[in-house]
PyMOL Python script that loads the backbone (N, CA, C, O; Angstrom):
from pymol import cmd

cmd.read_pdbstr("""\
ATOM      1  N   UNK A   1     -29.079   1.398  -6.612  1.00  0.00           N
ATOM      2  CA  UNK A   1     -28.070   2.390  -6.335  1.00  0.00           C
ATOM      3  C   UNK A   1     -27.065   1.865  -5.309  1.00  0.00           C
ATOM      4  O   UNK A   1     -25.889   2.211  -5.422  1.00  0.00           O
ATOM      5  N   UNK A   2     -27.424   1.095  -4.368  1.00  0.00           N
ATOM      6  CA  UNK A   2     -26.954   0.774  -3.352  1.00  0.00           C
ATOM      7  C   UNK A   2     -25.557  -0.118  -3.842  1.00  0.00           C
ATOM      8  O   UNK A   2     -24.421   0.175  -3.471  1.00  0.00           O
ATOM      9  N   UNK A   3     -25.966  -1.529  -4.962  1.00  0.00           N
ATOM     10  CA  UNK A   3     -25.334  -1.771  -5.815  1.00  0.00           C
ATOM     11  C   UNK A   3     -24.320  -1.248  -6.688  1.00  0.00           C
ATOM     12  O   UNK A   3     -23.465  -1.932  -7.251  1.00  0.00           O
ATOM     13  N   UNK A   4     -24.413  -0.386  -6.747  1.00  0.00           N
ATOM     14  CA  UNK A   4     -23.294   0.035  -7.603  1.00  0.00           C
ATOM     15  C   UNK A   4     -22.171   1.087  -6.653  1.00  0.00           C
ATOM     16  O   UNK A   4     -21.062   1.272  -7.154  1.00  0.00           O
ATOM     17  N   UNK A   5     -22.487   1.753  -5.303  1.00  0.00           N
ATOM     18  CA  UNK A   5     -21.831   1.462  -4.153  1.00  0.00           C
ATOM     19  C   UNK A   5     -20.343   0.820  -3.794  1.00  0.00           C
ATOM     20  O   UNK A   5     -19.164   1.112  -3.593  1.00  0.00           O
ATOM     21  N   UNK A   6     -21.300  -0.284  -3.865  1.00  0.00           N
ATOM     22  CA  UNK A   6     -20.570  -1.623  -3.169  1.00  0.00           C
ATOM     23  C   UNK A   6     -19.461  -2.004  -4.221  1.00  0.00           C
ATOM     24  O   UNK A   6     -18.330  -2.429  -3.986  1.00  0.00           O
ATOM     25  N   UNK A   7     -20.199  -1.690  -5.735  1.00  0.00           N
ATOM     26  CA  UNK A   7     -19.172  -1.860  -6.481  1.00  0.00           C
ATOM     27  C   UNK A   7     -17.991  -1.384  -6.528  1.00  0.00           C
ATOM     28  O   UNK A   7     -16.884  -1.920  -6.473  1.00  0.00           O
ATOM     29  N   UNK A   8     -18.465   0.099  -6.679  1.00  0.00           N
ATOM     30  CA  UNK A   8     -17.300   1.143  -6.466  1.00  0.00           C
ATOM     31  C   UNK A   8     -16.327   0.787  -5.009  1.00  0.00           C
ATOM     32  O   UNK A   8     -15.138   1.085  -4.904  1.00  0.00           O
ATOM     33  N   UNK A   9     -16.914   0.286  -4.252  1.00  0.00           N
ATOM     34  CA  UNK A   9     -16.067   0.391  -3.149  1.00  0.00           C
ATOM     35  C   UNK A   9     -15.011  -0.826  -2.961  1.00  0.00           C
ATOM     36  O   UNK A   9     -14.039  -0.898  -2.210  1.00  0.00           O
ATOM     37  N   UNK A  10     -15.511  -1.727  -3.866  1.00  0.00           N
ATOM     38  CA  UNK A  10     -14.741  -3.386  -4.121  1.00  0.00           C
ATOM     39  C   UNK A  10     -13.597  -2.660  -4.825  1.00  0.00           C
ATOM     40  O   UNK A  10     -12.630  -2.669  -4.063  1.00  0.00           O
ATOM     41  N   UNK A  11     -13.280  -1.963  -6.101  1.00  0.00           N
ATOM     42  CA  UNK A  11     -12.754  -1.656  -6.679  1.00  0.00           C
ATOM     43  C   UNK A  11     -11.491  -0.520  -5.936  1.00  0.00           C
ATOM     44  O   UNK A  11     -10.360  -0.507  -6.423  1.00  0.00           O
ATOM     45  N   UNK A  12     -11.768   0.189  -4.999  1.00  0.00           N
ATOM     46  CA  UNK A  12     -10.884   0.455  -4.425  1.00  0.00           C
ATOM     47  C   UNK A  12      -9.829  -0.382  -4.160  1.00  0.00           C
ATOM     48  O   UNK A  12     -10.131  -1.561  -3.979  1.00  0.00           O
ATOM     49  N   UNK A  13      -8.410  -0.015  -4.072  1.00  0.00           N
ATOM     50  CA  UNK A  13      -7.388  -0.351  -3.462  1.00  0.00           C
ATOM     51  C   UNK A  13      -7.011   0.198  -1.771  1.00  0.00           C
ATOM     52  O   UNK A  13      -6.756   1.317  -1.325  1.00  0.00           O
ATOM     53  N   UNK A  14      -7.094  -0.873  -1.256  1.00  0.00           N
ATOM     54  CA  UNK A  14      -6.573  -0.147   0.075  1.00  0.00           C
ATOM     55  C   UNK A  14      -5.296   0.758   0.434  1.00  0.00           C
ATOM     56  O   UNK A  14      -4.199   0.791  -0.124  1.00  0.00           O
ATOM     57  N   UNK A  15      -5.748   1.440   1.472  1.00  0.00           N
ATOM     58  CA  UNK A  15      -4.148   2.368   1.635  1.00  0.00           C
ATOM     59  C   UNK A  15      -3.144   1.739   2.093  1.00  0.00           C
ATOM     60  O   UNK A  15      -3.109   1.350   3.260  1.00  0.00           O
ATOM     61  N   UNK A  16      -2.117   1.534   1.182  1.00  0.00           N
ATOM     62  CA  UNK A  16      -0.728   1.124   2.298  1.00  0.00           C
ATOM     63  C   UNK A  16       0.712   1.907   2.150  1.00  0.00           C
ATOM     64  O   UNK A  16       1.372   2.167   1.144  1.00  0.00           O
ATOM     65  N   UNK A  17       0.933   2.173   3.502  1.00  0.00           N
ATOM     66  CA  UNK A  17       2.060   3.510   3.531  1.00  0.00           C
ATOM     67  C   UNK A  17       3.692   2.691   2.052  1.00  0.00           C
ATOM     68  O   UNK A  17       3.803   1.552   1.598  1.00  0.00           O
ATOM     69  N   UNK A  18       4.224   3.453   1.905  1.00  0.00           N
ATOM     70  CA  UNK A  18       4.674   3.427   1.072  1.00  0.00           C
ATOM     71  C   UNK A  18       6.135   2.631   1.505  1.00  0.00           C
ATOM     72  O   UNK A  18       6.826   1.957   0.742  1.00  0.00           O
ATOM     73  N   UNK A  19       6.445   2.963   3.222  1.00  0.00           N
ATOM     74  CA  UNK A  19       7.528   1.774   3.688  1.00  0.00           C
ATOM     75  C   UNK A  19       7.056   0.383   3.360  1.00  0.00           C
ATOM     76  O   UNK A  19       7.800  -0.410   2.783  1.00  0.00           O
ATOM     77  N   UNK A  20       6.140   0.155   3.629  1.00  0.00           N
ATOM     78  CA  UNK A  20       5.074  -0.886   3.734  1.00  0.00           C
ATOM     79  C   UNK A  20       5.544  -2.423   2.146  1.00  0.00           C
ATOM     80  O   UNK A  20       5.712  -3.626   1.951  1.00  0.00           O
ATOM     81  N   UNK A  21       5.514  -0.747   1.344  1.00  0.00           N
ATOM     82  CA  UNK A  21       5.045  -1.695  -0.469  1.00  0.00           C
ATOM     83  C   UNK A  21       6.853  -2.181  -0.742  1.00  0.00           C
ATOM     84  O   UNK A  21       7.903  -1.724  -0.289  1.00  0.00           O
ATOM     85  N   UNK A  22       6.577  -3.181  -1.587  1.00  0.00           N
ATOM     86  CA  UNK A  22       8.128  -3.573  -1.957  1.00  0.00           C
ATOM     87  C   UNK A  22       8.725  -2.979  -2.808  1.00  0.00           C
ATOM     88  O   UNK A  22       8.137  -2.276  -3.630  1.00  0.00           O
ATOM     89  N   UNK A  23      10.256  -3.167  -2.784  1.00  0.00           N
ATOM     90  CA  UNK A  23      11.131  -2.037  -3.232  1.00  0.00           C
ATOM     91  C   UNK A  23      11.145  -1.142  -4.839  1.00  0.00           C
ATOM     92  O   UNK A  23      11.617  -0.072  -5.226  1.00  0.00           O
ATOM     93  N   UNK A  24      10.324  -2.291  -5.477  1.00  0.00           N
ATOM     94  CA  UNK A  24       9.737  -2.339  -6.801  1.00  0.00           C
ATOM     95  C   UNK A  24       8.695  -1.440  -6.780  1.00  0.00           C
ATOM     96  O   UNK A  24       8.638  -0.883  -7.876  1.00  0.00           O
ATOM     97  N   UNK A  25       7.714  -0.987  -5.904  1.00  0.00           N
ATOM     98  CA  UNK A  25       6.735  -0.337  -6.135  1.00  0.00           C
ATOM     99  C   UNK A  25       6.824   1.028  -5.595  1.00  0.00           C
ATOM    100  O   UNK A  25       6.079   1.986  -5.803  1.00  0.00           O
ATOM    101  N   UNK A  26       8.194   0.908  -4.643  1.00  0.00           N
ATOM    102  CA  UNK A  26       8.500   2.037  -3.845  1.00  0.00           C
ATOM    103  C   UNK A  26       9.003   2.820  -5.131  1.00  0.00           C
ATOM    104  O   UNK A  26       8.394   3.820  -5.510  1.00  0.00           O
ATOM    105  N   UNK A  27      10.244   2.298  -5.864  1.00  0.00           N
ATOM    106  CA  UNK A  27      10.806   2.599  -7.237  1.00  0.00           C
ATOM    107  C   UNK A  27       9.864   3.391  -8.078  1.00  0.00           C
ATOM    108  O   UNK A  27      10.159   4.482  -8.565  1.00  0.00           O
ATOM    109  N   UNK A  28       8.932   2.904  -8.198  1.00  0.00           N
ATOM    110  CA  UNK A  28       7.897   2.948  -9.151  1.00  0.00           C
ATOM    111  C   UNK A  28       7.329   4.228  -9.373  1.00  0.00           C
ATOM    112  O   UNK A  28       7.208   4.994 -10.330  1.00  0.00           O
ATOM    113  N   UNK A  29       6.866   4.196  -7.576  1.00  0.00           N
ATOM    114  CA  UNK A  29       6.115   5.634  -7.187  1.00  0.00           C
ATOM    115  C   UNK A  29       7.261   6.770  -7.140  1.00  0.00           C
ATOM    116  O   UNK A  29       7.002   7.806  -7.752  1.00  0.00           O
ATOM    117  N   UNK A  30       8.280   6.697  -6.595  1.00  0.00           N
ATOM    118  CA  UNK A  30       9.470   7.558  -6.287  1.00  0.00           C
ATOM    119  C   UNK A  30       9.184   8.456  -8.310  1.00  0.00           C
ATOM    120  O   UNK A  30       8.732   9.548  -8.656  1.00  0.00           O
ATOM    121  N   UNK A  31       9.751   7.225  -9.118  1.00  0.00           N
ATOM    122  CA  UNK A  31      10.124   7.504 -10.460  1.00  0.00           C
ATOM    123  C   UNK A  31       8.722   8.370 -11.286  1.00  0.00           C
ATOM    124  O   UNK A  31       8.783   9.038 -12.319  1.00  0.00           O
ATOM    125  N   UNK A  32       7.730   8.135 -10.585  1.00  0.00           N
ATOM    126  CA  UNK A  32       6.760   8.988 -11.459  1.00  0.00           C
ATOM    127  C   UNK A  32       6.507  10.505 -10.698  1.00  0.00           C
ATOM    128  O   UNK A  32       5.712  11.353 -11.102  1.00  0.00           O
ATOM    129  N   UNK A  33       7.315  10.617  -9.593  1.00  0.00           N
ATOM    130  CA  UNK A  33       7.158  11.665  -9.016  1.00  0.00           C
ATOM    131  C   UNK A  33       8.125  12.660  -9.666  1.00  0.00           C
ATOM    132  O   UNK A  33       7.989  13.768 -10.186  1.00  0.00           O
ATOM    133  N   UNK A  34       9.206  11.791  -9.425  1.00  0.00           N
ATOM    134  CA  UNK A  34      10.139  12.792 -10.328  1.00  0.00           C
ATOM    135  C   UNK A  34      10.162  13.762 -11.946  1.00  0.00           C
ATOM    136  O   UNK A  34       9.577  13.526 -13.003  1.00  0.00           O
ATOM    137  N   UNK A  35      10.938  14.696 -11.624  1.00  0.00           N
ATOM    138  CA  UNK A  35      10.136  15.431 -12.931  1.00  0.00           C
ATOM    139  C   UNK A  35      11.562  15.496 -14.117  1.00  0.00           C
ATOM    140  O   UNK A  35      12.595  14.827 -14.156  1.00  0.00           O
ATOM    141  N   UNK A  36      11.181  16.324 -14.771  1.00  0.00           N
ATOM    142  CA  UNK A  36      12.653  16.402 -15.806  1.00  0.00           C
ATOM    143  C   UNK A  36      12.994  18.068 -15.705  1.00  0.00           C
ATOM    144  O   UNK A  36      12.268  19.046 -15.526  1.00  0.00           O
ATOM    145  N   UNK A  37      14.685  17.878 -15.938  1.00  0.00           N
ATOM    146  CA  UNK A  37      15.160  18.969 -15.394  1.00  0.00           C
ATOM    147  C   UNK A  37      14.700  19.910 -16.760  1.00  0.00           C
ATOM    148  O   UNK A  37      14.570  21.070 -16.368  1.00  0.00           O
ATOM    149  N   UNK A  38      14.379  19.788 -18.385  1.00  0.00           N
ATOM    150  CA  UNK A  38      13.979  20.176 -18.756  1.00  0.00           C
ATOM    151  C   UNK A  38      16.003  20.958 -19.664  1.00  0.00           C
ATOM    152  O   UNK A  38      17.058  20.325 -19.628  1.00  0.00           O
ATOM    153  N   UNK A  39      15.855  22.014 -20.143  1.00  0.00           N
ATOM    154  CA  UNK A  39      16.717  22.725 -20.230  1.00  0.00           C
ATOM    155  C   UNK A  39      18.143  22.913 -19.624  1.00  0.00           C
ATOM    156  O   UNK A  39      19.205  23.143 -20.203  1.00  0.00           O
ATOM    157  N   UNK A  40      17.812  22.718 -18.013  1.00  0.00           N
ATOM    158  CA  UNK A  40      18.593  23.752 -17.337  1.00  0.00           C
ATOM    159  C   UNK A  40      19.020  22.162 -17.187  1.00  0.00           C
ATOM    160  O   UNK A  40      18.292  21.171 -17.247  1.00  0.00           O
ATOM    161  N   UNK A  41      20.958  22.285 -16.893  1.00  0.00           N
ATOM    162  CA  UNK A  41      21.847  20.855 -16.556  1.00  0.00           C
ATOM    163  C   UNK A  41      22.655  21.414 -14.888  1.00  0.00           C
ATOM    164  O   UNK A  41      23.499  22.236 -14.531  1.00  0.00           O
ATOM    165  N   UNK A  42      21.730  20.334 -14.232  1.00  0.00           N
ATOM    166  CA  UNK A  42      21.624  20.607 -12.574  1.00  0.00           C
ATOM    167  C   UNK A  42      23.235  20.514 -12.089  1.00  0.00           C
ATOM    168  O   UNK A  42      23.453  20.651 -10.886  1.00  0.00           O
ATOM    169  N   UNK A  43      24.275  20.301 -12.929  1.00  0.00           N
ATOM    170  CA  UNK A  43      25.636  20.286 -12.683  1.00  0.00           C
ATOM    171  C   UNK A  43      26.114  21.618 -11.596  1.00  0.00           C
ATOM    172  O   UNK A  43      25.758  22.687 -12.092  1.00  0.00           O
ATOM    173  N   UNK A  44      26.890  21.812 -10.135  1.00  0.00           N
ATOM    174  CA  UNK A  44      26.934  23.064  -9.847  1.00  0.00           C
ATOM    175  C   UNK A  44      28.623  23.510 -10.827  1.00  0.00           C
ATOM    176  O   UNK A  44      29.662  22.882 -11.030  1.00  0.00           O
ATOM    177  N   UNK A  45      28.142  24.853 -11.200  1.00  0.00           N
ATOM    178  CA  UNK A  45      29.350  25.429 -11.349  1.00  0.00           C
ATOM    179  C   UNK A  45      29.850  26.619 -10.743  1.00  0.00           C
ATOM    180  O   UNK A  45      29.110  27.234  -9.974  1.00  0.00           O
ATOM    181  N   UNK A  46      31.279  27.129 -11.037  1.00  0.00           N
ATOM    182  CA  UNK A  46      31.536  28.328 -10.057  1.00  0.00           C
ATOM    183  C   UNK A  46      32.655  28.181 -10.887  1.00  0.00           C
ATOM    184  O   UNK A  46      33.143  27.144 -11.335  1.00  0.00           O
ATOM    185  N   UNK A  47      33.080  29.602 -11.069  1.00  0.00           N
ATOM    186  CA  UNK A  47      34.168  30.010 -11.538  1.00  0.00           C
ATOM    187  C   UNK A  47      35.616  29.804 -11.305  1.00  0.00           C
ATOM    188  O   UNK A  47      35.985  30.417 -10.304  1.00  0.00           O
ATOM    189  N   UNK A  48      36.422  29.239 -11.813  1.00  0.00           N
ATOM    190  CA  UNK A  48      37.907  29.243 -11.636  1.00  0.00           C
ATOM    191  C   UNK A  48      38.912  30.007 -10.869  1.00  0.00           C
ATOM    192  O   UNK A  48      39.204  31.132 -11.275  1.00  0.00           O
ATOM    193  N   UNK A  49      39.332  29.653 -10.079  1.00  0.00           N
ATOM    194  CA  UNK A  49      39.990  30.131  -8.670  1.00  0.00           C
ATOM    195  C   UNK A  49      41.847  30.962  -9.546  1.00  0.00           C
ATOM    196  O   UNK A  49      42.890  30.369  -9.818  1.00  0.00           O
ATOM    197  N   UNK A  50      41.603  31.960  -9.662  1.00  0.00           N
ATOM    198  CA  UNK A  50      42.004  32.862 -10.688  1.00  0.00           C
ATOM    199  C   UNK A  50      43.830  33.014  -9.418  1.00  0.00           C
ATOM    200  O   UNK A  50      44.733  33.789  -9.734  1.00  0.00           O
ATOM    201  N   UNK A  51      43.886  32.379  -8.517  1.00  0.00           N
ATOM    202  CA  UNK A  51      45.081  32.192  -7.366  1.00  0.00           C
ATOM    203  C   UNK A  51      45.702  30.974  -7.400  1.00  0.00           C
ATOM    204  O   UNK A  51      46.718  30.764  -6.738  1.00  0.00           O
ATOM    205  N   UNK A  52      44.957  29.759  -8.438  1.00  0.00           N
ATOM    206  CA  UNK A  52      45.107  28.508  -7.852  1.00  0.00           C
ATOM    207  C   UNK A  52      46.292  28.509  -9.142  1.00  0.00           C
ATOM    208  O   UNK A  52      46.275  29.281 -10.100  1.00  0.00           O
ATOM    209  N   UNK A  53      47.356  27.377  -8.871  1.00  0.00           N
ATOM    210  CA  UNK A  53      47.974  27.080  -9.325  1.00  0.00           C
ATOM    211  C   UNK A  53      47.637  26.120 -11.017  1.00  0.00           C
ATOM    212  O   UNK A  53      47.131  25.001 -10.940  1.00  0.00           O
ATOM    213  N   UNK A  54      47.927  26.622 -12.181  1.00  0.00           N
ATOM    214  CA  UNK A  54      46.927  25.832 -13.382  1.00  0.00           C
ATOM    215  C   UNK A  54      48.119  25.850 -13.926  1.00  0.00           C
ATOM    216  O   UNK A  54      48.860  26.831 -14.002  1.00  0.00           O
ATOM    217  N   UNK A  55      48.405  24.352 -14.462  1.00  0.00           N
ATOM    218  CA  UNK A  55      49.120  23.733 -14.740  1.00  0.00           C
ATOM    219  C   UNK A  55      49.220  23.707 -16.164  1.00  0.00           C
ATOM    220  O   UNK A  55      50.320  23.682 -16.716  1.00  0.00           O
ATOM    221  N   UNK A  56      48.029  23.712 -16.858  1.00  0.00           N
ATOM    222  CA  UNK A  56      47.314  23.772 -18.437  1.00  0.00           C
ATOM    223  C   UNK A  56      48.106  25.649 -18.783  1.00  0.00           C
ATOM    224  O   UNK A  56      49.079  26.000 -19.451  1.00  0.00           O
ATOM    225  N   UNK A  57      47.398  26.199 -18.195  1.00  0.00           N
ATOM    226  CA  UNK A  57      48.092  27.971 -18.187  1.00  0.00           C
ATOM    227  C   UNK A  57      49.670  27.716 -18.842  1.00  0.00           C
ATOM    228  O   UNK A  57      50.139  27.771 -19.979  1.00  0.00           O
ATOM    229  N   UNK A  58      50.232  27.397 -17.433  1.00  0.00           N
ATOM    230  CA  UNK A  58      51.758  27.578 -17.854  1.00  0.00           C
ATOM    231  C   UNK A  58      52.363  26.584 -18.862  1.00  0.00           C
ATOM    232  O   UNK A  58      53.302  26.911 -19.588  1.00  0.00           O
ATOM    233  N   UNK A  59      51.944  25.674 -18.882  1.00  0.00           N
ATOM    234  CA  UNK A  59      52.644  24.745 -20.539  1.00  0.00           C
ATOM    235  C   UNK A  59      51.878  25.695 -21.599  1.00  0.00           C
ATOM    236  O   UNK A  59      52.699  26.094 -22.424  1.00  0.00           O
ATOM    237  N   UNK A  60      50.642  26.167 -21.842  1.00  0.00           N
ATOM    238  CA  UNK A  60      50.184  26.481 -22.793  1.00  0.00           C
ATOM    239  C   UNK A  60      51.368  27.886 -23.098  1.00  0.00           C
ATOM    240  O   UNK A  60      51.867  27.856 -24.223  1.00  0.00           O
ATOM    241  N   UNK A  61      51.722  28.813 -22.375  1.00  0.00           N
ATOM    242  CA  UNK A  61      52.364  29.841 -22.596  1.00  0.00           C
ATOM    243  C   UNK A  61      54.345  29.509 -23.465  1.00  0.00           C
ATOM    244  O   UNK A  61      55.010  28.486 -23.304  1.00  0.00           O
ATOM    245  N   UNK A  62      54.628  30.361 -24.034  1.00  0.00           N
ATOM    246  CA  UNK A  62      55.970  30.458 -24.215  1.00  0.00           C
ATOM    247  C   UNK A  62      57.027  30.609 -23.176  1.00  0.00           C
ATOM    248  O   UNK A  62      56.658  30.890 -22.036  1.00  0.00           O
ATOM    249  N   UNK A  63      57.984  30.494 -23.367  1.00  0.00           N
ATOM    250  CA  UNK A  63      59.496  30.565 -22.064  1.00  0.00           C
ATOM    251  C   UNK A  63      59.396  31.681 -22.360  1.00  0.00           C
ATOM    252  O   UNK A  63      58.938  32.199 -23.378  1.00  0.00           O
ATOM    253  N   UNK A  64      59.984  32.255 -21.143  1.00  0.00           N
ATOM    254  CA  UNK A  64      59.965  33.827 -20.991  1.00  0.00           C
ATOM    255  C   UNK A  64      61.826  33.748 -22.063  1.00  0.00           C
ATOM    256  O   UNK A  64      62.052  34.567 -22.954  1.00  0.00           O
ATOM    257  N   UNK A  65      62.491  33.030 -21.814  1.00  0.00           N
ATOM    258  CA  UNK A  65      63.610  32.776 -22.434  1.00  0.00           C
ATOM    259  C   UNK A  65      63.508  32.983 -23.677  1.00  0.00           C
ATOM    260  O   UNK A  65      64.179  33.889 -24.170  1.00  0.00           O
ATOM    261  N   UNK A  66      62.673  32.221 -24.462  1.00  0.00           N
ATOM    262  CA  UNK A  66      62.643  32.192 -26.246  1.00  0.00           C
ATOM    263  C   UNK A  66      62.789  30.759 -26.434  1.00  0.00           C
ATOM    264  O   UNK A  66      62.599  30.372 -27.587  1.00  0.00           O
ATOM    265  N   UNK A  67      63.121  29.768 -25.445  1.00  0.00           N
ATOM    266  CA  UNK A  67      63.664  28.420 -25.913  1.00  0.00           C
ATOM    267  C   UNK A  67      62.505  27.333 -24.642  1.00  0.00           C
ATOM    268  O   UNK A  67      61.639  27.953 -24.023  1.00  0.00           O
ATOM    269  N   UNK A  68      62.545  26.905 -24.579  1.00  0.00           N
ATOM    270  CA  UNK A  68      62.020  25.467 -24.201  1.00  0.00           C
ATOM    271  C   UNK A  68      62.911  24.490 -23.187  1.00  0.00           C
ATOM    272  O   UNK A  68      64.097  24.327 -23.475  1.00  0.00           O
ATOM    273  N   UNK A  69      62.524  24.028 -22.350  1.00  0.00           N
ATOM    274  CA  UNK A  69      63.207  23.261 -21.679  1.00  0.00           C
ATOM    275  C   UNK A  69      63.574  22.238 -21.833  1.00  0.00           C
ATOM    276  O   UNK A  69      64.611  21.840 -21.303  1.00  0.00           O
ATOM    277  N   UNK A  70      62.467  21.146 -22.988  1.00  0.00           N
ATOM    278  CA  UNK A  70      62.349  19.867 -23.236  1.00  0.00           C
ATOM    279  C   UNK A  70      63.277  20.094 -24.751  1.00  0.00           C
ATOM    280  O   UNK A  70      63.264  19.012 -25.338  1.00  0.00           O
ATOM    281  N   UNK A  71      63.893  20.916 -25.377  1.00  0.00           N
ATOM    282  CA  UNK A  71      64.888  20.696 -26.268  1.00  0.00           C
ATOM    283  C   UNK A  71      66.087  21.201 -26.122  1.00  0.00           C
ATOM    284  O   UNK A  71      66.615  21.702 -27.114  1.00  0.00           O
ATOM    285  N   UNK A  72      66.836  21.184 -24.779  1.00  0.00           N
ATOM    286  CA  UNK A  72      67.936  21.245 -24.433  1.00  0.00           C
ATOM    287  C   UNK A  72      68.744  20.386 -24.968  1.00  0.00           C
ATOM    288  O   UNK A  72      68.654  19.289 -24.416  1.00  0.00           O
ATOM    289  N   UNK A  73      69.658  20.436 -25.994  1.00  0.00           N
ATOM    290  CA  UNK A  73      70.695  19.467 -26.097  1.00  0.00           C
ATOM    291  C   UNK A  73      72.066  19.609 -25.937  1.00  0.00           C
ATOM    292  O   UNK A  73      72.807  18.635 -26.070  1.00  0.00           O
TER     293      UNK A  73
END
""", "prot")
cmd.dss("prot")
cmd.show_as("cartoon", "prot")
cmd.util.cbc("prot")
cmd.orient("prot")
């Protein structure tokens, strides 16, 4: 019994803090910790500032005129 002990205990890996291990193993451990975002896309959003000046808005709209600026001739 004693034997098989000793075995078990050869087979251990010693502890070493994780500053310690090289950048490869630091990687390693970091990457299996991490999880997956799954569904949800961690992007933040927030709604459109409904004051701010939008540039897309006003070309998309008609001249209050009836005519266009860029076919002035």
């Amino acid at each position: 019994m004693s034997d098989e002990i000793k075995k078990e205990n050869d087979k251990k890996q010693p502890f070493i803090p994780l500053s310690k291990q090289s950048k490869h193993k630091q990687k390693e451990y970091h990457a299996s910790k991490r999880g997956s975002w799954g569904d949800i896309n961690p992007v933040t959003r927030k709604p459109p500032n409904p004051k701010a000046y939008n540039r897309a808005k006003k070309e998309s709209r008609p001249s209050l005129l009836g005519h266009d600026r860029t076919s002035e001739d």
